[in-house]
N, C-alpha and C positions, 0 to 999 in steps of 0.2 A: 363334174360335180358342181353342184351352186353353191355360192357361198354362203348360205344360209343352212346347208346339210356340214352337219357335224360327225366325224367318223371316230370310232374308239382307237383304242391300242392295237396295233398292228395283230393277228391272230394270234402269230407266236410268242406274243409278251401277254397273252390274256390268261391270268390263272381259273380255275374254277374254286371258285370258291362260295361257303355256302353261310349263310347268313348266321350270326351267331343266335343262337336260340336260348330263349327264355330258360334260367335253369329250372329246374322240375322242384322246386323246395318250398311246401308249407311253411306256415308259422312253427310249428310242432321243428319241424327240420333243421330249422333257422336259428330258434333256443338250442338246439340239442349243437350247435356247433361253434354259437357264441360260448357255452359251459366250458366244450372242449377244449376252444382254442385260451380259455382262462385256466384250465385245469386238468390234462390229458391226463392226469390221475384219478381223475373222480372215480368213485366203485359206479359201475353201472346201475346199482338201489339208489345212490344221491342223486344221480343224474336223473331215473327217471323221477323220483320224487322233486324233480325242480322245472320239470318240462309236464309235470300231469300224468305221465305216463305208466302203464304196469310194465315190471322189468322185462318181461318177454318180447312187449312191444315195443318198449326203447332201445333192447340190444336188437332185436329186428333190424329199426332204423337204422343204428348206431352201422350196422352191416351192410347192409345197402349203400348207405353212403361211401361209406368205405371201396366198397364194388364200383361202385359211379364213379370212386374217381376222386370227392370232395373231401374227402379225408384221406393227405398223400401218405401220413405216420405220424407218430409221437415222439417227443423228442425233449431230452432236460435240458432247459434255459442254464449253461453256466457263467459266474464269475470269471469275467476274464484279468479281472482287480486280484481277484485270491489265486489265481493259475500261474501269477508271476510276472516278474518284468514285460510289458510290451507296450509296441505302438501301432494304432487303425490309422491307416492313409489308405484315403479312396483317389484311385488315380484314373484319370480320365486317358484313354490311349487314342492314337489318329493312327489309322494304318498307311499304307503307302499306297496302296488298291483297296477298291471296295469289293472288288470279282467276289462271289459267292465262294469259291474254293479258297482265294486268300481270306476270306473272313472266317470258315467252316477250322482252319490250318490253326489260328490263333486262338479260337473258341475250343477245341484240342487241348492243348500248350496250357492255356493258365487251366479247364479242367482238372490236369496233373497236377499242379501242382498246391500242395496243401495251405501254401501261409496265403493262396485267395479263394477267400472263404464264401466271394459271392461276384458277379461277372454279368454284368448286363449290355447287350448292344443296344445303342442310344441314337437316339437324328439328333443334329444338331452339330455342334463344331470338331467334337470326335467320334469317334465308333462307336467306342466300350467305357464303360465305368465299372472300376474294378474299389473293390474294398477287400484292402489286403491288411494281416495281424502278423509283426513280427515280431525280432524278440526286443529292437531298437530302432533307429533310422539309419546304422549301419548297414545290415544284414538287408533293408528295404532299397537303400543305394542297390545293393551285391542284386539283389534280385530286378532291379530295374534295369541293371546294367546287363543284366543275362536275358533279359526279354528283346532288350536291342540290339544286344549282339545274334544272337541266333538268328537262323534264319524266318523268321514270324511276320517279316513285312512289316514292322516298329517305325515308325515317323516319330512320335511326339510321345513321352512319357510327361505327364505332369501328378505334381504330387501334391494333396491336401491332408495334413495331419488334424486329427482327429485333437480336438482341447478340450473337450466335454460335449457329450452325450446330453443333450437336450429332452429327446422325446424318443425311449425305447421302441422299436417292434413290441405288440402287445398283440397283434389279431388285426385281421381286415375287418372291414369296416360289413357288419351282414342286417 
């Protein structure tokens, strides 16, 4: 081979994969999910009355989308202030292996368990970043010390407590 030919990833590390494609969503679509994501209560009559729409045609859409996929469910925003004592620490974790099966083993694990409320794998200097609600920073000790102790492949727990909430989840950006 000359040194001027560049060859890809070995065959067996090539995924197929297929290019992300343009979502299928007019303007009409687009309002109809900015509303929702403001107000997954609206009656279907406000909603079409705020997109242009007759209600036949905007529960149509409203349905379709829903079918596609863009609209995963509805859900009430609570008070976690009025719910009672607690504390959010988003805790970044480093596993011990990155192997797909030890990664799949711990994405598992914190799934089960209720007080993490949200679990994302990340590049960068750890795996995951987790954002956990408990009822103190006791009970978040008690559960970090149980993710390390199990068997989950655990390197590094680090912990950031949450001191105010800046800028809520409101909706992506459409």
């Amino acid at each position: 081979m000359s040194s001027g030919t560049r060859r890809g990833p070995p065959q067996n590390l090539r995924r197929a994969s297929q290019p992300i494609a343009e979502a299928a969503l007019d303007a009409i679509d687009r309002k109809i999910l900015v509303e929702l994501q403001a107000c997954g209560r609206i009656t279907n009559q406000a909603l079409a009355e705020r997109v242009a729409l007759s209600p036949s045609a905007c529960l149509a859409r409203v349905r379709r989308l829903e079918a596609d996929g863009f609209i995963e469910g509805y859900h009430a925003h609570l008070s976690l202030e009025r719910l009672g004592p607690s504390v959010v620490i988003f805790a970044p974790v480093s596993l011990k292996s990155q192997h797909p099966r030890d990664m799949a083993r711990f994405e598992a694990a914190v799934a089960a368990i209720p007080e993490v409320i949200e679990a994302a794998q990340v590049s960068g200097a750890f795996d995951f970043l987790l954002k956990v609600v408990t009822r103190d920073v006791h009970a978040w000790r008690d559960l970090a010390d149980s993710l390390i102790e199990a068997d989950l492949g655990v390197d590094k727990i680090t912990s950031h407590v949450l001191m105010k909430q800046s800028k809520a989840f409101a909706g992506y950006p459409l």
